[in-house]
C-alpha positions, -999 to 999 in steps of 0.1 A, spaced: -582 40 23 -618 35 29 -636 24 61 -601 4 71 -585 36 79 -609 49 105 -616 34 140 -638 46 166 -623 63 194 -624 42 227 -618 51 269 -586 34 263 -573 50 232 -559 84 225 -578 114 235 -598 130 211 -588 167 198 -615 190 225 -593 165 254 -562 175 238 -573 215 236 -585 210 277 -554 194 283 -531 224 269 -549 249 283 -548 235 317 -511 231 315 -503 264 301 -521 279 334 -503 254 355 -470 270 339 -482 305 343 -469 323 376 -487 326 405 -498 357 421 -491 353 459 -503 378 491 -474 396 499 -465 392 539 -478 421 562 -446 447 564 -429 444 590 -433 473 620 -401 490 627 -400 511 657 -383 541 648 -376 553 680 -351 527 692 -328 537 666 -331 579 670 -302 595 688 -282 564 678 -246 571 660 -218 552 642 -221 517 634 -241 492 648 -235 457 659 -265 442 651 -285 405 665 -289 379 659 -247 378 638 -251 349 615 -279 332 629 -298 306 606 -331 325 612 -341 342 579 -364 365 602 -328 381 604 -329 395 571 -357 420 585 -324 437 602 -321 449 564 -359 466 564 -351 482 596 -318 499 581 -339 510 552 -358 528 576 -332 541 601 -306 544 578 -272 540 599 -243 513 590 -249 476 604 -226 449 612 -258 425 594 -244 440 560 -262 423 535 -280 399 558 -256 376 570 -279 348 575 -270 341 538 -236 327 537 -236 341 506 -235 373 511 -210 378 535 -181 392 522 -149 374 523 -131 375 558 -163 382 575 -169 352 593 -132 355 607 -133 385 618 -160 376 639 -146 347 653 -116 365 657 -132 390 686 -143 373 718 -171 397 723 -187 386 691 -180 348 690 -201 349 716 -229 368 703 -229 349 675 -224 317 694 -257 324 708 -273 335 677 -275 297 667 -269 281 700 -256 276 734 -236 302 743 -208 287 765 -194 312 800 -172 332 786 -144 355 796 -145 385 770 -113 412 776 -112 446 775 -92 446 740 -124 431 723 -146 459 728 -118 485 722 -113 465 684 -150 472 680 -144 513 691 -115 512 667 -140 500 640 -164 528 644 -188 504 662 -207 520 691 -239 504 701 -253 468 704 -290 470 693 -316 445 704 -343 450 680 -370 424 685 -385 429 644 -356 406 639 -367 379 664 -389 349 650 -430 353 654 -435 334 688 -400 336 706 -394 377 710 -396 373 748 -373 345 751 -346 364 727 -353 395 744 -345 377 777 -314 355 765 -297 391 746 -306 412 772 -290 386 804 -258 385 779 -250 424 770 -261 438 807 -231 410 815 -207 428 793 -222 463 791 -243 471 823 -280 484 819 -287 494 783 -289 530 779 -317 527 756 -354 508 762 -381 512 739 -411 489 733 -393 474 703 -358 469 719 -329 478 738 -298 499 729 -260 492 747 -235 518 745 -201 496 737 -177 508 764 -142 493 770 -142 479 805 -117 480 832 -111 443 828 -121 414 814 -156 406 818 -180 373 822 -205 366 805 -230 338 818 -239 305 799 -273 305 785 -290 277 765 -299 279 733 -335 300 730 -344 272 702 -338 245 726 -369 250 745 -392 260 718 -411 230 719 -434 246 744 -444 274 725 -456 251 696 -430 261 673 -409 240 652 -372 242 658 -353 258 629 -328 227 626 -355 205 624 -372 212 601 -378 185 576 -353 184 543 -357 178 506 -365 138 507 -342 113 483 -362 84 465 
């Protein structure tokens, strides 16, 4: 072919075989996976959950927090039975039925009412906490690990105002929660309307969960 076949390499024509090597080594590290710093473990106080027995309904019940699954690192710890199950903040793992059953008990339709918003005055009767007895529930536990970075005092307040409504003074206070002994009342009881605790977080500097921004569309 002669000198015909061979022209000199220009800015604008195809890279030349060292650009080519740069250029696939580059992308194989861009494809290689990451190394990230794993999160600082959680710090579960022990000492809210000893002495505890039988099951335990457990907060925030399907809230849209996924500081919730941290509920599942406490059990790992403590090792009793939770209403959280498999963490469900996941809609996905809750097993069929669950999300009926709690709607299906006043007591905790409103818990979880308030786990993801307002939680409207409500009359809960005596029959609702007897279903959760029946169950081989026997404790509500307030454990703040579970709470979002930033808003433990507000949830602490908003959970504690609602089961002292239903339950009286908790039986249990540590510096990393609150126990309630569930105990069927005399009658019905009332519990209080309370905002939303993500309603007002705008003044801590946080971001409301349902806010936050969403995958964008062209």
């Amino acid at each position: 072919m002669g000198a015909r076949g061979c022209r000199p390499s220009s800015p604008g024509s195809a890279a030349g075989p060292g650009a080519v090597l740069v250029l696939g080594a580059l992308a194989l590290l861009a494809s290689r996976p990451q190394a990230l710093p794993a999160a600082p473990a959680a710090q579960v106080d022990l000492s809210l959950y000893a002495g505890l027995d039988g099951q335990l309904v457990t907060l925030p019940i399907m809230g849209d927090d996924p500081h919730g699954r941290k509920l599942l690192w406490a059990q790992a710890h403590h090792g009793l039975p939770i209403l959280a199950g498999l963490g469900d903040h996941l809609p996905g793992h809750r097993p069929p039925g669950y999300a009926e059953s709690i709607d299906q008990n006043e007591f905790l339709r409103a818990l979880q009412q308030l786990s993801v918003g307002d939680q409207p005055q409500t009359t809960v009767p005596p029959e609702a906490f007897a279903a959760l007895r029946d169950q081989g529930f026997t404790w509500v536990v307030l454990d703040r690990v579970a709470f979002r970075p930033g808003l433990e005092r507000q949830w602490t307040a908003a959970w504690t105002l609602t089961l002292s409504s239903a339950l009286g003074a908790p039986e249990k206070q540590t510096p990393g929660g609150a126990a309630w002994r569930i105990r069927v009342p005399d009658g019905p009881v009332v519990l209080p309307a309370i905002r939303s605790v993500e309603a007002g977080i705008q003044n801590e500097g946080l971001r409301p969960i349902h806010s936050r921004p969403g995958p964008t569309r062209p």
